[in-house]
N, C-alpha and C positions, 0 to 999 in steps of 0.2 A: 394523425395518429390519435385512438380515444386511450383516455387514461380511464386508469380504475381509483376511483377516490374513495374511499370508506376512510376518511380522517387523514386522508393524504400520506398513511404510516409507508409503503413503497418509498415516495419521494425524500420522505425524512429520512430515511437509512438511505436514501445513496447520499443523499446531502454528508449525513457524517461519515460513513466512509470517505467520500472527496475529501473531505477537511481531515480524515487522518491519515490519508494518504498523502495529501500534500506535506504536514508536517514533519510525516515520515520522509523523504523526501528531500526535504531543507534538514532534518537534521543530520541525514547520511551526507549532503552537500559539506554541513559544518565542521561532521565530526570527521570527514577525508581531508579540512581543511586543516585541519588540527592537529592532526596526526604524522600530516605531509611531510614535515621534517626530520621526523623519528622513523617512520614506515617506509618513505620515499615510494616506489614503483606500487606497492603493496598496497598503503593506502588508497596511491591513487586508485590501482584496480577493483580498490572494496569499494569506493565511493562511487566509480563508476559504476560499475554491477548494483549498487543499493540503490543508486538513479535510474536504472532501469530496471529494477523490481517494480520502483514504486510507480514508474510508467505502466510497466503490466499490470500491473495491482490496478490503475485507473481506468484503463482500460476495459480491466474485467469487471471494476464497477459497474462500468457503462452497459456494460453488454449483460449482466446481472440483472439491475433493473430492468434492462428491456424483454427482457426474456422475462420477467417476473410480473412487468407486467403485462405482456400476451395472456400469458398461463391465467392473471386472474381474472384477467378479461371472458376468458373462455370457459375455464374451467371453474373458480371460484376458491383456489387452491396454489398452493407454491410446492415444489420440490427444490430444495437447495440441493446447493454441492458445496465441497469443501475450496476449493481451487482459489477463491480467493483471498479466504484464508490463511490458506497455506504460502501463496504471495507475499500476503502482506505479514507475518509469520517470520519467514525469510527473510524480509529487510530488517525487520527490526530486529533479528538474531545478528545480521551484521552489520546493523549500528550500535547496538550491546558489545561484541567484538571489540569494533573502532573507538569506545568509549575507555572500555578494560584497557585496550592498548596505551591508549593517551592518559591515563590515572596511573598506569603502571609503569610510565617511562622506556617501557619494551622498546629494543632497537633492532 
């Protein structure tokens, strides 16, 4: 596969995404750990579901970059979308939730 390097700026954005998707990720693991007593079934199911945002969020990394870099290969040009955005978006709206919950004592 030829990469498109003009300053390596492609690689560097999926680099940080990975690294905020991960973190995203360990914190919805933390904050359902945390919660677990107070929420019970609820939390579990938000941390579950925010563990699988953050997989598809990685996902769509991966699959972002490659597509991003075809197109600049080709064309010399990117067309974004919002989609993983809006993933990654969505976990951390609920691990914002599961944080509120756990500060707030909610039962």
């Amino acid at each position: 596969m030829a990469y498109f390097d003009q300053g390596l700026q492609p690689e560097r954005t999926l680099l940080a995404w990975k690294r905020t998707i991960l973190l995203l990720g360990v914190g919805t693991a933390v904050g359902a750990r945390f919660t677990l007593e107070q929420g019970g079934w609820i939390a579990l199911t938000a941390g579950i579901v925010g563990l699988v945002l953050a997989g598809a969020s990685y996902l769509a990394a991966i699959a972002r970059y490659s597509y991003s870099n075809k197109r600049l290969l080709e064309f010399q040009s990117i067309l974004s979308g919002g989609a993983l955005f809006a993933l990654v978006a969505s976990a951390m709206l609920l691990l914002a939730v599961l944080a509120f919950w756990y500060l707030l004592g909610l039962t």
